[in-house]
C-alpha positions, 0 to 999 in steps of 0.5 A: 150736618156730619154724616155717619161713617157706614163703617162704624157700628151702630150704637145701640146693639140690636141684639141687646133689645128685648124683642124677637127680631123674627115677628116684633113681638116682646120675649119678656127675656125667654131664650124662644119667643113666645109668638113664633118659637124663634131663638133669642138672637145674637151677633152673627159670628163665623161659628155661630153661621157654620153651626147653624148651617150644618145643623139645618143641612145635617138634619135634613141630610139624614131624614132623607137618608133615613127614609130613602133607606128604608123605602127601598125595601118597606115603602109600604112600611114607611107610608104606614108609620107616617100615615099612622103619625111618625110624621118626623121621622120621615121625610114629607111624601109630597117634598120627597116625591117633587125631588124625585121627579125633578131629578128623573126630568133632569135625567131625561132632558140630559140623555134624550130619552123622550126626544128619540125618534123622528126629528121632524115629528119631534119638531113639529110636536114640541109643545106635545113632548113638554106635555108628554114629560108628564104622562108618568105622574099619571100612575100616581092616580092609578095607585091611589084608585086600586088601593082605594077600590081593591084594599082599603078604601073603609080603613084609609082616607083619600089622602091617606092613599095618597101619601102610599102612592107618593112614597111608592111612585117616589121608590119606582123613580129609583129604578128609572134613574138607574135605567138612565145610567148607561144613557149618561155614560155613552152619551150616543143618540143612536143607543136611546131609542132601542132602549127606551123601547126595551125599557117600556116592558122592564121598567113595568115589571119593575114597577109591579114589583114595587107596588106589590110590595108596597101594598102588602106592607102599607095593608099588612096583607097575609098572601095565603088569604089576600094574594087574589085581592093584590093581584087584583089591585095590580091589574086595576093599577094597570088598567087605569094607568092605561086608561088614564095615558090614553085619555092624557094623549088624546087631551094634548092632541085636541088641545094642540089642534084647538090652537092651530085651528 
């Protein structure tokens, strides 16, 4: 019995064949496939792998371009047209966001930022400080419950509110991470915790700002008539981002003495 050389190419050429080689299914000799919109394929060449790499990468590059530009002065804006149906022209809320805080955790495990304090504290609460990491996420819920309360609970659905407070919390990471910048470049442990102190009051001013700006576009507001109901949006934001730490903490202290007990 002669065994086939593993170098020498196969006989019948897959590509000759008159079916998708996504899902099986027969194209009938369409260039897309009928069942699942793939592409007839062909042979693999070194153009044909560089084309289509720069075309997936260069598609998904200026998305996110696109929408991180515009976010940074019209996140209500953007949260609108996407809520309204340019859903290709910007980048997913959720996708976006996910990215975003990935980064910042990156960024905080780098310089240390939430580690700063006492060591021995830190040690004996480690399982506290992997939960802690999360606290801010929380505000994400504080958005969606003022906007909803205080703006435009009958003309958006909840999960369009959400698509608002994903984009608005995905701009506020922004400033987060330019906050860090001094933190990754004198790398001194000694610097962390005073800044992280001072950071608490500017950072939220900062993010105030973004969610007023947010709001008054993604509602198109006209502050003479509305000012009163976005600084009452506002103060619900940060009444229930308060409410919703204080209650995440108390959580993960009772969790924590379940299992010591």
């Amino acid at each position: 019995m002669t065994v086939p050389d593993p170098g020498t190419p196969p006989t019948v050429d897959w590509a000759a064949r008159d079916a998708c080689r996504n899902c099986g299914a027969a194209r009938g000799g369409a260039p897309y496939c009928g069942q699942c919109g793939q592409k007839a394929a062909h042979r693999l060449g070194l153009g044909d792998l560089r084309q289509e790499t720069w075309q997936k990468w260069r598609l998904f590059e200026l998305s996110v371009a696109r929408t991180a530009g515009r976010l940074l002065l019209r996140p209500g804006t953007v949260a609108r047209e996407y809520v309204e149906g340019a859903r290709s022209r910007h980048v997913h809320p959720l996708k976006l966001l996910l990215v975003s805080v990935a980064l910042l955790l990156l960024v905080l495990d780098t310089t240390g930022f939430l580690r700063a304090g006492d060591q021995t504290y830190l040690g004996a609460m480690a399982m506290m400080q992997r939960y802690a990491n999360w606290t801010f996420t929380l505000g994400i819920f504080a958005v969606v419950a003022s906007s909803m309360l205080v703006l435009g609970r009958r003309r958006y659905n909840l999960v369009e509110h959400l698509v608002l407070a994903a984009y608005a919390y995905a701009v506020i990471i922004g400033p987060n991470l330019v906050n860090q910048l001094p933190l990754l470049v004198v790398r001194d442990p000694a610097l962390v915790l005073p800044w992280r102190e001072a950071a608490k009051w500017y950072m939220y001013a900062v993010k105030g700002v973004v969610l007023a700006l947010a709001f008054h576009q993604f509602f198109e507001l006209d502050l003479r008539r509305d000012a009163w109901r976005l600084a009452l949006a506002l103060a619900v934001f940060v009444a229930v981002d308060w409410l919703l730490r204080r209650a995440y903490v108390h959580a993960i202290v009772a969790l924590l003495y379940a299992r010591a007990a």
